[in-house]
ZAMARGU-4260 file (C-alpha; in steps of 0.2 Angstrom, whole numbers, plus 5000, padded with zeros to 4 digits):
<rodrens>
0) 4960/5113/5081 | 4967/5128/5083 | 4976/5131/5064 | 4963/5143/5055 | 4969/5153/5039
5) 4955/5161/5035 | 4952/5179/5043 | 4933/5176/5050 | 4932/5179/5066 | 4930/5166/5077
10) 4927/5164/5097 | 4936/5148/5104 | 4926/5141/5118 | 4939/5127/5128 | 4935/5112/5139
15) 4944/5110/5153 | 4950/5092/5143 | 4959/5103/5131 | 4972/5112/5144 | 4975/5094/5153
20) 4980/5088/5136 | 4991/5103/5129 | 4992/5115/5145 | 4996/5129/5132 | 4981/5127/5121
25) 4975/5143/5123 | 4989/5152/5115 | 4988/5140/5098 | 4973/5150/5092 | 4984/5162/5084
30) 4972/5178/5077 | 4955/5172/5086 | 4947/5173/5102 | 4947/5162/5115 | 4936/5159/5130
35) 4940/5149/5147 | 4923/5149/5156 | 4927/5148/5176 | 4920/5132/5176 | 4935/5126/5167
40) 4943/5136/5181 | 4935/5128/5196 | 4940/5109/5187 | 4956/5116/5183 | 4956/5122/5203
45) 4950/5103/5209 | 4964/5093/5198 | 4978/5102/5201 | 4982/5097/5222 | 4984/5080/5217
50) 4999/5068/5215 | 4994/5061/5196 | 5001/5067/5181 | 4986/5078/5176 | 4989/5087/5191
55) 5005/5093/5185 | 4995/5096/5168 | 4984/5108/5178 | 4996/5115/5186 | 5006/5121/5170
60) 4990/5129/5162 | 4985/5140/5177 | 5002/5147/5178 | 5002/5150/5159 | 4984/5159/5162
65) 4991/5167/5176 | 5004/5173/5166 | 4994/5183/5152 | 4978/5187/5164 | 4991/5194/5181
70) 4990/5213/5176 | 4973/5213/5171 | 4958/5219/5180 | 4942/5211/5184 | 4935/5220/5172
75) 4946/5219/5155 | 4946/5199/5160 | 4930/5199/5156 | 4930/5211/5142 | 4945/5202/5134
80) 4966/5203/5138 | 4976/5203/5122 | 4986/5184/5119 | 5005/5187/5114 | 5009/5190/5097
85) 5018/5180/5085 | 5028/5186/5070 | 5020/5177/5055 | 5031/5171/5041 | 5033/5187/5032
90) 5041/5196/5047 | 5025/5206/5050 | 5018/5205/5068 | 5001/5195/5065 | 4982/5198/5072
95) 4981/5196/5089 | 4968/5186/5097 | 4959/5190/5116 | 4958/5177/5131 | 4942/5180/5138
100) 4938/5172/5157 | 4917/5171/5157 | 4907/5169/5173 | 4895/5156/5167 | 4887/5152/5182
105) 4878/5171/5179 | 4870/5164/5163 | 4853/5156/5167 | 4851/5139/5159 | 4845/5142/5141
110) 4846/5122/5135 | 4829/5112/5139 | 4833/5093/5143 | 4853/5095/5150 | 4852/5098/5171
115) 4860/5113/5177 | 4872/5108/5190 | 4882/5097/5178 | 4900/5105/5172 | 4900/5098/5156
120) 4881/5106/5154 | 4887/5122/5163 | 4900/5123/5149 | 4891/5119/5134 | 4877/5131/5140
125) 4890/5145/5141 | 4895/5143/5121 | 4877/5143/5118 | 4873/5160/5125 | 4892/5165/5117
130) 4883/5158/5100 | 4866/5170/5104 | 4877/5185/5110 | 4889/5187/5095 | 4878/5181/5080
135) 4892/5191/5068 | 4906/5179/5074 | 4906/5158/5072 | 4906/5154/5090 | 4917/5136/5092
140) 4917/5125/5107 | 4933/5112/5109 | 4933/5099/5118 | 4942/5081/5118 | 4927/5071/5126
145) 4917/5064/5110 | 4902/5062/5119 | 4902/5080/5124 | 4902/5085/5107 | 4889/5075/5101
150) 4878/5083/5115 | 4883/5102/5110 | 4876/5099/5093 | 4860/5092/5101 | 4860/5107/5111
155) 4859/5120/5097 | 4878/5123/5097 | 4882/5127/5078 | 4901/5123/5078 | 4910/5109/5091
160) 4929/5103/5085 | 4942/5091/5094 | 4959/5101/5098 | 4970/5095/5083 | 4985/5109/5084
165) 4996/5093/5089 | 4991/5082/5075 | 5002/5077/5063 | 4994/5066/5052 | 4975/5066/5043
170) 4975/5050/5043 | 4981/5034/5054 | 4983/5025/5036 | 4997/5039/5033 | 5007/5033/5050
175) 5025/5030/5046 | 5024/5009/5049 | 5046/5011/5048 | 5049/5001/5032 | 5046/5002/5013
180) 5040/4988/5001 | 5048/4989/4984 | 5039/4983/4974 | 5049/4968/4962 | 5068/4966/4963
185) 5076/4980/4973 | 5094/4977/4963 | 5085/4975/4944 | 5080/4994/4946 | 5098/4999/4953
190) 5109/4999/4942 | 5127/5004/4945 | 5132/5008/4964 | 5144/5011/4976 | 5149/4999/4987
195) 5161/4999/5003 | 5165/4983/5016 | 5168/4990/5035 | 5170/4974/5046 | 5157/4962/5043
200) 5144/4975/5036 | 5142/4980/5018 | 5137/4996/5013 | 5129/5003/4996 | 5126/5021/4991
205) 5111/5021/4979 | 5103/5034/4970 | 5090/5045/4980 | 5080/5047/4966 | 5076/5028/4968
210) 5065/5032/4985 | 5064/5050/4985 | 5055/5054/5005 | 5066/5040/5013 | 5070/5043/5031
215) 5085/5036/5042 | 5084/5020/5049 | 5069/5014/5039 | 5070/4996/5033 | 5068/4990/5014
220) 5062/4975/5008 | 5057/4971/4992 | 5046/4954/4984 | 5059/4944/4981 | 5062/4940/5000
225) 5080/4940/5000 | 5084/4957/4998 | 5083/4969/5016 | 5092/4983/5021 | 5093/4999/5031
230) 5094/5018/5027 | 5108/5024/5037 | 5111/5041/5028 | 5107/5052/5014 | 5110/5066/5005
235) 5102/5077/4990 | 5109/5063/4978 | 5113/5047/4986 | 5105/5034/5001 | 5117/5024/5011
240) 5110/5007/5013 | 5117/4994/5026 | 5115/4975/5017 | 5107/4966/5029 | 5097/4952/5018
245) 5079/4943/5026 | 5089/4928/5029 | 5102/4934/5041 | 5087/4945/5051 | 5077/4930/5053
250) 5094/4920/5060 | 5094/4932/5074 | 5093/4926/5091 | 5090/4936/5107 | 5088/4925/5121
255) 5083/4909/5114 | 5071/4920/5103 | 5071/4919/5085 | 5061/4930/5073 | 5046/4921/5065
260) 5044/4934/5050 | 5054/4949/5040 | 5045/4962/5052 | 5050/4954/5070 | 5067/4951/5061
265) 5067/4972/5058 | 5062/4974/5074 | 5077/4964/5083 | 5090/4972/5071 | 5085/4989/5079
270) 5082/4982/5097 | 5100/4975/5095 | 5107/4988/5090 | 5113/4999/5105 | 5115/5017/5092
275) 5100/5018/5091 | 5093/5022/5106 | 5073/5023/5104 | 5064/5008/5096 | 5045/5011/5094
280) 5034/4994/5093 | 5017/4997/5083 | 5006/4983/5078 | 4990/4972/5083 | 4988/4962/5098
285) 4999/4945/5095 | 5014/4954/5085 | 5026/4949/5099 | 5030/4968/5101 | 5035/4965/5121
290) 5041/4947/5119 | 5056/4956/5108 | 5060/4972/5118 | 5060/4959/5135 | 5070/4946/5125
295) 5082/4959/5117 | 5084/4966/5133 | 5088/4954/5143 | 5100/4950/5128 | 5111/4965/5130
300) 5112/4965/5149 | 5114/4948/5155 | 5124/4941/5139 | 5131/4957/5133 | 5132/4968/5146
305) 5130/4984/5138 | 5117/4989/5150 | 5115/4989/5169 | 5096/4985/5171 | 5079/4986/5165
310) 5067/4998/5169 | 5048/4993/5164 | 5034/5006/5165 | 5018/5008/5157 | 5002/5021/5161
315) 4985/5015/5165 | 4972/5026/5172 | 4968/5017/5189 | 4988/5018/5194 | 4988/5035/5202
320) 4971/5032/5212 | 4972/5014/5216 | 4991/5009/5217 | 4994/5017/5235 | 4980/5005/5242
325) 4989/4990/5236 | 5000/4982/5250 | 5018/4980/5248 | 5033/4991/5240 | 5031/5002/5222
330) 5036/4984/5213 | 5023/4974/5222 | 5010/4986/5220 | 5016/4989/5200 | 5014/4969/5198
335) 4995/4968/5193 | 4997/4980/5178 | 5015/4973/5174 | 5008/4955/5172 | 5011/4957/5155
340) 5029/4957/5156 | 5029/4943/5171 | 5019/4935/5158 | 5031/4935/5143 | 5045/4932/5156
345) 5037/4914/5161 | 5035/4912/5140 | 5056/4913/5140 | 5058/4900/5153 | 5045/4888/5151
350) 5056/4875/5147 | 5067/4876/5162 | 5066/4862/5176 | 5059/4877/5187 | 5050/4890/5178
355) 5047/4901/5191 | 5063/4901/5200 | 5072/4906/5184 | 5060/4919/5183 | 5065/4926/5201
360) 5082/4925/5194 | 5083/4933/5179 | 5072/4948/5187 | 5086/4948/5202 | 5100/4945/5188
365) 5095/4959/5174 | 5086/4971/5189 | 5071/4972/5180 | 5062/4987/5191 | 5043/4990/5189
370) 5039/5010/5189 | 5024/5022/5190 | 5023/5032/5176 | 5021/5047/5188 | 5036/5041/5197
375) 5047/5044/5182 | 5047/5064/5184 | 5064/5070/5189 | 5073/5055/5188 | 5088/5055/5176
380) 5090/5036/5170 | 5109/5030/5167 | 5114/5015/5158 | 5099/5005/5158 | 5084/4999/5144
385) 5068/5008/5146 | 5053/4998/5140 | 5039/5008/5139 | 5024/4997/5137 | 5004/5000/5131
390) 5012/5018/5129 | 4998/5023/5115 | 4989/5028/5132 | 5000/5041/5134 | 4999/5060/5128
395) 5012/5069/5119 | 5019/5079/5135 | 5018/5063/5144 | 5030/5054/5132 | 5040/5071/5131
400) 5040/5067/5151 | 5048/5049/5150 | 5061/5053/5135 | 5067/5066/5144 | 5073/5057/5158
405) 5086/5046/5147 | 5102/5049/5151 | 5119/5044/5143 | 5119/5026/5139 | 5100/5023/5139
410) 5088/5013/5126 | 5070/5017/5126 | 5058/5006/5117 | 5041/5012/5115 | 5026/4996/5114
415) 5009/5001/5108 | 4995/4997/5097 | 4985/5009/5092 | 4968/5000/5089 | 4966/4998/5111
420) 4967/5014/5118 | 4960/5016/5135 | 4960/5034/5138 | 4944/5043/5137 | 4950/5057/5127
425) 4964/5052/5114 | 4962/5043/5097 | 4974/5034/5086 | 4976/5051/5076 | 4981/5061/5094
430) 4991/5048/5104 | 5007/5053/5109 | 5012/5036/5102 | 5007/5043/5085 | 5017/5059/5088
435) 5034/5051/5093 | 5032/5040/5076 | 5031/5056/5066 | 5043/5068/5076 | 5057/5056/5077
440) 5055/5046/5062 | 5069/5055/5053 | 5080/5056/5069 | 5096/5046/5067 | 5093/5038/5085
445) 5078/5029/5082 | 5070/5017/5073 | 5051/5013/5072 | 5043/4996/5066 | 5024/4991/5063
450) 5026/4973/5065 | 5010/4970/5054 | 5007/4952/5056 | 4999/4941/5071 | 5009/4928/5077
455) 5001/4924/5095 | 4989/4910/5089 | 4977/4906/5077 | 4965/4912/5086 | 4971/4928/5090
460) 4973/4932/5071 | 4956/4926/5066 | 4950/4939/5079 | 4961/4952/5074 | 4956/4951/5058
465) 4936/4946/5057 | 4930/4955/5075
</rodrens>
């Protein structure tokens, strides 16, 4: 929420959910009001002494508060402190909006039926009695927590909205999946083109009127399933494709692993490819999304030697409060949530005399490290792949978090699917894995590809599919 054209006045009444999501969602209301009852204060207050990502979250947002309330008095606080101004796009300074802090625990409960002493209630009982105080302005409560919402409305709250400044796309069907489908034959539609050899790789500059909102390093395929290629520049009247053909992707190896369809073969071109330097993974369960980035991985260290190691992280909410109860060293205590990875590495060796001793070798031999997510913050990664997995658990800053740590030589590739996220307050449409699709989709370091098609079992794709 946050983007409103029209020029009614509006009072912004934010959950604490909001500022631990974007810590500077309060300034993103350009010309309105916006309200921060001390509630939100107090959670803010209790979140931010820990160790856990949030914290730091928390952190951030009372320092920004801090910033625009310091020169205020008690008074004006509660009477309204003006936001910084932004210029708008005609140069002109805009209408600027006030930060209200509101002492709800003055205001006596005016919902029947929601207990008191509850913060959530305390909260929304504070943008009712906003809602009955200014009747000549639409009083709007954001929050992230679905359920909260629904009980807002029940409680007599005319206007509740989820906090949307960071959204990108209206719809997860719009997600960028990486490729295009032409539809027929690619080459009958073509007509004259350039074409230059360098090395082994063909190149063809096409004419851009063929796929006008093309971006680099997406894949094309067409139906004839010969034809692949990849966008590796363009300009106002031409696309330079890189020939790549279905049947030379699906001869790829990467460790003793070969693509079973046109979408893993996309995927490996990219994971093999050491300029570009994200790789995002979307798809169902089954794809084989972490058996590639493990297998391309171990590919390039052990067999090409282009990187040093492999670092494997991922986010789950338990990590921060249960991993320091777990005995032994950061990669012992990591191992439960990274079973996934130990997992696929047994899947690569299960033909070997000893499974689990190649296992123990390869892990000693590629110096596979298991990391905390919230142990990722001020390190500066050198050399190394960066497997990022489950990462549509993470939020927009936490993903700005991990990306920023690569350093020269570094591959990242991002695993997710959006269809299990755990987190209680983000959706396919606000996962951070969603954002870094659409921000760095036309960046010419990154590649993403939606590996649509569920090759675990057939069980697992009559599931996917009917459940």
């Amino acid at each position: 929420m946050g983007k409103a054209n029209d020029n009614d006045n509006k009072m912004y009444v934010l959950d604490t959910n909001v500022l631990l999501h974007d810590p500077l969602a309060f300034l993103s209301f350009q010309e309105h009001d916006v309200v921060i009852p001390m509630t939100v204060l107090e959670e803010l207050d209790h979140i931010k002494d820990g160790k856990r990502d949030v914290s730091r979250d928390a952190r951030v947002a009372i320092r920004a508060l801090d910033e625009v309330l310091k020169d205020a008095s008690p008074e004006q606080m509660l009477e309204g402190v003006k936001l910084p101004s932004h210029k708008r796009v005609d140069g002109k300074p805009s209408k600027v909006g006030q930060l209200i802090v509101v002492n709800d625990h003055l205001y006596p409960d005016s919902i029947s039926g929601l207990p008191g002493n509850e913060n959530d209630h305390r909260i929304i009982n504070c943008a009712v009695r906003m809602q009955k105080q200014h009747t000549s302005t639409k009083v709007v409560l954001v929050t992230k927590d679905i359920n909260m919402r629904l009980k807002a409305k029940g409680a007599g709250l005319s206007y509740v909205e989820d906090y949307r400044t960071d959204q990108l796309i209206d719809d997860i069907k719009l997600l960028s999946t990486g490729f295009k489908r032409f539809q027929g034959d690619f080459w009958a539609s073509v007509g004259d083109c350039q074409t230059e050899q360098n090395g082994r790789d063909t190149y063809h500059h096409v004419p851009k009127s063929l796929l006008p909102d093309v971006f680099c390093n997406e894949y094309l395929v067409d139906d004839t399933e010969h034809f692949a290629a990849r966008v590796t520049g363009y300009d106002e009247e031409h696309i330079t494709i890189k020939d790549l053909g279905v049947e030379r992707l699906l001869h790829q190896m990467a460790w003793g692993v070969k693509p079973k369809n046109v979408y893993q073969g996309m995927a490996l071109d990219a994971l093999l490819d050491p300029n570009i330097e994200l790789v995002v993974l979307t798809g169902p369960a089954g794809c084989g999304k972490t058996l590639l980035a493990l297998a391309s991985a171990l590919e390039m260290i052990i067999e090409k030697r282009i990187y040093d190691k492999v670092i494997v992280t991922r986010n789950t909410p338990e990590i921060a409060e249960s991993i320091g109860f777990l005995p032994g060293t950061e990669e012992e205590k990591m191992a439960p949530w990274l079973a996934a990875i130990t997992d696929t590495l047994e899947v690569l060796h299960k033909n070997d005399e000893s499974p689990a001793t190649s296992r123990n070798y390869i892990m000693e031999k590629a110096n596979i490290q298991f990391k905390s997510v919230n142990f990722m913050r001020g390190r500066s990664i050198q050399n190394a792949v960066v497997i990022l997995d489950e990462s549509q658990n993470l939020t927009a800053s936490q993903l700005k978090t991990i990306i920023t740590r690569c350093g020269e030589g570094t591959k990242l590739i991002c695993t997710g699917n959006l269809a299990q996220i755990d987190s209680n307050y983000l959706t396919p449409l606000t996962s951070g894995l969603t954002y870094i699709v659409e921000r760095f989709k036309d960046f010419e370091g990154s590649a993403t590809i939606n590996l649509n098609g569920v090759v675990r079992s057939r069980l697992a794709s009559f599931a996917e599919e009917n459940l």
